[in-house]
N, C-alpha and C positions, 0 to 999 in steps of 0.2 A: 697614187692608185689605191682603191674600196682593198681591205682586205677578201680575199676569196670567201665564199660561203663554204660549208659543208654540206657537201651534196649525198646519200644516202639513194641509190639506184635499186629496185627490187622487180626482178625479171621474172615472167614464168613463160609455160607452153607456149602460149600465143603469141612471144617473137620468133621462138623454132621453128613456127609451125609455115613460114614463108620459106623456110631453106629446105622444108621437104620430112620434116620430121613430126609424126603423129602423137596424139596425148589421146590416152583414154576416154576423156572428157568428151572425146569429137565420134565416139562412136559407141553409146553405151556402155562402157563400164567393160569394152577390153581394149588391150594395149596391143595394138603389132595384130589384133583377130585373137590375144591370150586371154580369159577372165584373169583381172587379177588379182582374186586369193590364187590360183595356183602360178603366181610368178612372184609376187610382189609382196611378198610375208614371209617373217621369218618362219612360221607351219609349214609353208609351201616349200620351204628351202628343207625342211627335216624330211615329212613326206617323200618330197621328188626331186631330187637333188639336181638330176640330171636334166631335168624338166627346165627347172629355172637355169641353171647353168645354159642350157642352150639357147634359153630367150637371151637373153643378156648375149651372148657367143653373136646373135643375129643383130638383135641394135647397134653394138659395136660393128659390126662388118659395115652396116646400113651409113653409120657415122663417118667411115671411109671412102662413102661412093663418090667421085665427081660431082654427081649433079647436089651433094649436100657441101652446101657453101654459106659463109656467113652473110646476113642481108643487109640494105643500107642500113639499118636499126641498129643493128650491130656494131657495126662501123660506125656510127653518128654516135651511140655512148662512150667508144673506146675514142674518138676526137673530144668527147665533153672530159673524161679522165684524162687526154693528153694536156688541156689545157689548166686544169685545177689540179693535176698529180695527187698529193696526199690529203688531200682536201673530198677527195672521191672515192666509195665505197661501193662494190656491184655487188651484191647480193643476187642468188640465183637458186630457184629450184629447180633448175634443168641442171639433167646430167648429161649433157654435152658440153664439147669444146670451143664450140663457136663464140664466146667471147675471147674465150682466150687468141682463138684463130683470126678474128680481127683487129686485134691487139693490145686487149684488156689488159692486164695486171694486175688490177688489184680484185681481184676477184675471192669471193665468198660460196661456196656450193654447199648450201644446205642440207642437199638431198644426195652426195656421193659425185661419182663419176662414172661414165664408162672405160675410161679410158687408165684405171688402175684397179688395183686387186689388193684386196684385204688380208694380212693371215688370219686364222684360225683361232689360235693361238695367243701370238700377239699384239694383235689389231695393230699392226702397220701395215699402214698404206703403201705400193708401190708402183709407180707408172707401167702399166700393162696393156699393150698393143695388141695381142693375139688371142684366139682361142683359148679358154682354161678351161678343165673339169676336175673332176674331185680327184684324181688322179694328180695332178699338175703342183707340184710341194713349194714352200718358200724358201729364200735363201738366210733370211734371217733367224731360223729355230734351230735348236737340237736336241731331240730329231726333228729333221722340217717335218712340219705340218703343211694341210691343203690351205687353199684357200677360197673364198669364196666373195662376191662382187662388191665393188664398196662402192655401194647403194645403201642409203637408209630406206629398208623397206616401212611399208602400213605397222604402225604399233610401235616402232622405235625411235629413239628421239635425233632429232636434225644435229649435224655438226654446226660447228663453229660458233654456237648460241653466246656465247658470253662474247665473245669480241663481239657478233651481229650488237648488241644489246649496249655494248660500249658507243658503238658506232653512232648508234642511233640515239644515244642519250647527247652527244654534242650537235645531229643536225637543225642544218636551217633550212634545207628543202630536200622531200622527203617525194620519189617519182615511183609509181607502178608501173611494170608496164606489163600488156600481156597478161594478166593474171587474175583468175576466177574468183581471189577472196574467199575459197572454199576449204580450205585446207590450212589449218593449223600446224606449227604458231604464223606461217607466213603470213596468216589472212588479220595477224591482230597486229603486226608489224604500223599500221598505219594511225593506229590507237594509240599506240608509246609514241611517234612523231609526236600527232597532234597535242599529245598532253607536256611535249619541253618545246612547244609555240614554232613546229617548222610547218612552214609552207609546204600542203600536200597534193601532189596531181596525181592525177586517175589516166592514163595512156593505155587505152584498150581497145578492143573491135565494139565492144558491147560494155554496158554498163557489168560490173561484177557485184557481189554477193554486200561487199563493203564501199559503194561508191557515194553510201550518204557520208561515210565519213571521211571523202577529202573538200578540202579547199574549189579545187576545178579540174574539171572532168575532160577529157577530148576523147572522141571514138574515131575509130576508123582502122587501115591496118598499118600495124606496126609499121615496116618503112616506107609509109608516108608522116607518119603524124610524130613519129619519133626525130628522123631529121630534121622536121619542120620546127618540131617543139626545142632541137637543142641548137638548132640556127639561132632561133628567135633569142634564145637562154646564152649564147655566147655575145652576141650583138649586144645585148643588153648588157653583160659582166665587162664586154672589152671596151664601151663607153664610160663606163663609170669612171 
C-alpha cells in the first residue's frame, strides 16, 4: 500500500453557513444585525463590555439550537480524517463546534471558540457552555479574575500559528473550503502550500479573493461538492 499523503483542510463561513449560521460577509459588514467594530475588537470589548459580552452570550445560544446541525460537508471531512488519522489537519476560522460535532479531532481553530471562555488574567482557556459577563470570575486566579470570550477578535493574532505552519510545511495536498481569501493570514495559507509543491483545491460557492492561486478550483455548495470531492479523494487513496 501508497503511503498516505498529508492532507492540510482550511474551512471558513461558507461550510457553516448550510447548518444555519450567518458571517458578516453575507450581509454588509454586520454579524448576527451587530456592526462589527462594536463586537468584534478588542476597543469594543474596553468601551462596551457588556455589549460584546452579550453578542457572543446570543451566538453561543444560537450554536445550541436544534435546527443548528453539522452538514454532509462536515461529515465528509471528518470520514476523509477518519481514514488518513495523523496524516489530517483541519484548520478552521469558524468559531463553532461543528467539526468537532461531526467527528473531527484533529482540529485547529484559528479564530477561538464559542463554546470556552478566556481568563483575564491568565489567558487560559476553559470549555464554557453558558451565559458569562464581566461579573462571572475564573477558577483558576487568586483572586479570580473575569473573563472574557475566547475569540481572536479584528487586530489580534490567530491561535495555533506555529503548529498551522508546521503543518503545512510537510503537505502534499492543501483543500479550501468555504472560504473568502479575504482575511489574513488565513488567505495566504495557500501561498506557503504552493511554494513546498502540495497540490491545491479551491472548494467554494464562488470563486474567492485567492482562487488564482490554486491548482483546481470546484464551485458550488459545500455539501455537495465537498462529499463529492472527498469520495472521489478516498476512491483514489484506497485504489492505490
Amino acid at each position: 500500500m501508497t503511503s498516505l499523503p498529508n492532507i492540510v483542510v482550511l474551512t471558513g463561513a461558507g461550510i457553516s453557513a448550510e447548518s444555519g449560521l450567518k458571517t458578516f460577509r453575507d450581509s454588509g459588514g454586520l454579524w448576527e444585525n451587530f456592526p462589527i467594530e462594536d463586537v468584534a475588537t478588542p476597543e469594543a470589548f474596553s468601551t462596551n463590555p457588556d455589549l460584546v459580552y452579550e453578542f457572543y452570550n446570543l451566538r453561543r445560544r444560537q450554536l445550541k439550537q436544534q435546527t443548528v446541525q453539522p452538514n454532509l460537508a462536515h461529515l465528509a471531512l471528518a470520514e476523509l480524517e477518519g481514514y488518513l488519522g495523523d496524516n489530517f489537519t483541519l484548520i478552521t476560522q469558524n468559531v463553532d463546534d461543528l467539526h468537532e460535532r461531526a467527528g473531527s479531532q484533529r482540529v485547529l481553530h484559528m479564530h477561538g471558540t464559542l463554546r470556552s471562555a478566556r481568563c483575564l488574567t491568565s489567558g487560559k482557556a476553559i470549555p464554557w457552555e453558558n451565559d458569562f459577563d464581566a461579573q462571572t470570575l475564573c477558577q483558576c486566579c487568586t483572586p479570580k479574575s473575569a473573563m472574557r470570550p475566547d475569540i481572536v477578535w479584528f487586530g489580534e493574532l490567530p491561535m495555533h500559528m506555529d503548529e498551522i505552519y508546521q503543518k503545512l510545511s510537510h503537505a502534499d495536498v492543501f483543500i479550501s473550503v468555504g472560504t473568502s481569501g479575504q482575511v489574513y493570514p488565513a488567505a495566504g495559507l495557500v501561498e506557503l502550500a504552493n511554494n513546498v509543491g502540495a497540490d491545491t483545491i479551491e472548494l467554494n460557492l464562488e470563486a474567492g479573493d485567492q482562487h488564482t492561486n490554486f491548482n483546481q478550483s470546484i464551485y458550488g455548495k459545500a455539501s455537495q461538492v465537498v462529499p463529492q470531492f472527498v469520495h472521489t479523494l478516498l476512491t483514489s487513496l484506497k485504489d492505490k
